[in-house]
C-alpha positions as semicolon CSV with decimal commas, in nm:
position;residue;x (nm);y (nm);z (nm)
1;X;-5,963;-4,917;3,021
2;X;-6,150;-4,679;3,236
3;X;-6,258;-4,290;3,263
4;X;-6,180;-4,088;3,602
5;X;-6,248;-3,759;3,701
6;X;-5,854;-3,571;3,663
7;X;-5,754;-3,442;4,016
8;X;-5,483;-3,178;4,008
9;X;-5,246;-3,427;4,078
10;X;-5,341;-3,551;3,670
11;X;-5,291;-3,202;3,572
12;X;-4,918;-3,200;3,424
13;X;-4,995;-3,560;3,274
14;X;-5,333;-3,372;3,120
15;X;-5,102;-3,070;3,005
16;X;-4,849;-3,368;2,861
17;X;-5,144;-3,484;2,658
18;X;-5,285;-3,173;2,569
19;X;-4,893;-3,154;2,342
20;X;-4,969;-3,450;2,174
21;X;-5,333;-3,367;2,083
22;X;-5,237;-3,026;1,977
23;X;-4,998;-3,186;1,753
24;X;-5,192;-3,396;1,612
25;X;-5,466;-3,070;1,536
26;X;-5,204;-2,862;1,389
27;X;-5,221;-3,045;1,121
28;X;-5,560;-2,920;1,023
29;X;-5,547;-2,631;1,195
30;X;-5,182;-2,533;1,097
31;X;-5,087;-2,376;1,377
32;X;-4,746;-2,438;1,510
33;X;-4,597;-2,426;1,875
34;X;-4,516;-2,104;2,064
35;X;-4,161;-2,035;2,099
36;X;-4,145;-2,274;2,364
37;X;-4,254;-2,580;2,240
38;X;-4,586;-2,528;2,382
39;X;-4,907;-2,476;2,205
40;X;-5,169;-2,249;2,318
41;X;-5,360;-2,412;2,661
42;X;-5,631;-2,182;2,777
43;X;-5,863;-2,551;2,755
44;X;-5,643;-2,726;2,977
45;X;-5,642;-2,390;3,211
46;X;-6,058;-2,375;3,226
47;X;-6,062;-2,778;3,222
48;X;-5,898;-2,759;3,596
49;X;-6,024;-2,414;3,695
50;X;-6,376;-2,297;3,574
51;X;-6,657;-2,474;3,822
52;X;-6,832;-2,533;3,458
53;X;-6,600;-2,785;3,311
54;X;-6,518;-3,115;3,401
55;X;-6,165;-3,306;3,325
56;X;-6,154;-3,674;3,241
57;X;-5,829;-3,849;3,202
58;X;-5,841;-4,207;3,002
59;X;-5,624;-4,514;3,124
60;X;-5,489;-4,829;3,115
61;X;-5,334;-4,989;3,401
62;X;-5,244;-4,661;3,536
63;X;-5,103;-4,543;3,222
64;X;-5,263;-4,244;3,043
65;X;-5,445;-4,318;2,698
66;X;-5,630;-4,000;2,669
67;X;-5,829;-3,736;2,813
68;X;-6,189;-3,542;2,771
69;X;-6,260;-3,218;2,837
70;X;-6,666;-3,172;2,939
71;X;-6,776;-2,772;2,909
72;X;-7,104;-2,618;2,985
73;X;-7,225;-2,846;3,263
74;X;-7,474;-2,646;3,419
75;X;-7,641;-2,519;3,060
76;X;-7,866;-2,692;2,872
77;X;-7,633;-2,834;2,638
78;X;-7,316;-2,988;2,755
79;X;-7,002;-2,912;2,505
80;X;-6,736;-3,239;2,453
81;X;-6,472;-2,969;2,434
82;X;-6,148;-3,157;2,367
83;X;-6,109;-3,576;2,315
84;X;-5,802;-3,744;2,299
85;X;-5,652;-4,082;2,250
86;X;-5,303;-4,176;2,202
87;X;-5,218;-4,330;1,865
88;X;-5,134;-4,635;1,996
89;X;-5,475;-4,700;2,181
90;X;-5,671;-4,591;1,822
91;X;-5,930;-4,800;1,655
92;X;-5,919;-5,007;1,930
93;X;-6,282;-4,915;2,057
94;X;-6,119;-4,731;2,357
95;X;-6,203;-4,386;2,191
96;X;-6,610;-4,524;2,142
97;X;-6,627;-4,645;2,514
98;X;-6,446;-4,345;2,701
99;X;-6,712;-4,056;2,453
100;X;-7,005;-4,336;2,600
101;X;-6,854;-4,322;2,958
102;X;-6,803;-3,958;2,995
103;X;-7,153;-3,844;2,835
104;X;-7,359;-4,123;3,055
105;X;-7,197;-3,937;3,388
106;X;-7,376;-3,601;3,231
107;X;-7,703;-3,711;3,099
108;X;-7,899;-3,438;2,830
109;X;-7,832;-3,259;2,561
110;X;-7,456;-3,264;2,409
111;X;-7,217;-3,104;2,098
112;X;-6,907;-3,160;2,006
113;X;-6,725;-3,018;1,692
114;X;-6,486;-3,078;1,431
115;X;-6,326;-2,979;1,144
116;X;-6,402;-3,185;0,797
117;X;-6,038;-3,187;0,707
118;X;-6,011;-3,393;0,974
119;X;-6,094;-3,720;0,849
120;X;-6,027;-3,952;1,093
121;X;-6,243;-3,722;1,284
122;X;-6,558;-3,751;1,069
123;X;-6,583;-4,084;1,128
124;X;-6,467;-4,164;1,429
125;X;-6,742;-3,852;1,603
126;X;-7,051;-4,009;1,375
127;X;-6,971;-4,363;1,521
128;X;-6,957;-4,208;1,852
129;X;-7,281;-4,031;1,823
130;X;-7,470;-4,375;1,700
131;X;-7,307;-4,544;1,972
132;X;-7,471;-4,301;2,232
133;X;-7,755;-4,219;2,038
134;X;-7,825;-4,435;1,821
135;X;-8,014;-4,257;1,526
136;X;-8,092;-3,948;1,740
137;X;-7,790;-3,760;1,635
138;X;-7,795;-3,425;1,359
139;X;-7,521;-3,290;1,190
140;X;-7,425;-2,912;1,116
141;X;-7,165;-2,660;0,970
142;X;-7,107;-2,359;1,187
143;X;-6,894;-2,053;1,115
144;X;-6,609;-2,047;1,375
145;X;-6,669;-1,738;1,570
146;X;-6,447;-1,465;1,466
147;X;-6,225;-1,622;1,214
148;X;-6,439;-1,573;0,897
149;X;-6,099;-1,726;0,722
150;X;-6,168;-2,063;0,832
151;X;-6,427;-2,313;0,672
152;X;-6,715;-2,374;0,915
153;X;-6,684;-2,631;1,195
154;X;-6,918;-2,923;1,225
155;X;-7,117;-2,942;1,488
156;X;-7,283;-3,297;1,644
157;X;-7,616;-3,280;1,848
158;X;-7,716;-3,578;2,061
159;X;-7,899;-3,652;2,396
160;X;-7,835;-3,939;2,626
């Protein structure tokens, strides 16, 4: 398994991805596809685009296992925007080692949210953050911004 910068040549195998992990989300988030088949993809858009995000695609032997989206990389604190991993490739301690690869290329301060629902979440993001950080890591609930009708995100701080 390794990490890799995505080039624009990754970008429809990205935007493939970003289906599956919106897919996935909805579930939580219970948002369903645009007319379509698509799901919203401003991310993916800013991921490739805005000079302040970074786009990681996760593989195997060429094929594609996942992807990270890195925002905020010339603030103080770096945002883990999106993480993916295909189900197949789960609890396999590719998920652990691609969060630990991606956030040693960007050392500092670093966040990344989720929701509580999302239980495989929970767990998986607190193991990440001891792997990185070992003890160093806080936890917090956050209002999203602008959607009062949704329970607070939580929020993990770290630095690496």
């Amino acid at each position: 398994m390794h990490v890799r910068p995505a080039t624009a040549a990754d970008r429809l195998t990205v935007e493939r991805l970003w289906l599956m992990f919106r897919h996935d989300m909805s579930e939580f988030a219970g948002v369903v596809p645009n007319p379509d088949g698509t799901f919203r993809s401003e991310r993916v858009e800013a991921a490739f685009t805005d000079a302040d995000w970074a786009p990681y695609l996760i593989e195997r032997e060429r094929a594609p296992l996942g992807f990270a989206f890195v925002r905020a990389l010339s603030g103080p604190v770096r945002v883990l925007n999106s993480f993916f991993v295909v189900r197949a490739a789960r609890r396999s301690g590719i998920g652990l080692r691609a969060v630990a690869d991606v956030v040693d290329r960007h050392p500092g301060a670093w966040e990344v949210a989720f929701q509580d629902v999302n239980l495989p979440a929970v767990g998986f993001w607190r193991r990440a953050a001891t792997t990185v950080a070992g003890q160093a890591w806080t936890e917090e609930r956050r209002p999203v911004p602008g959607r009062a009708d949704l329970p607070p995100d939580v929020w993990i701080s770290f630095t690496v």
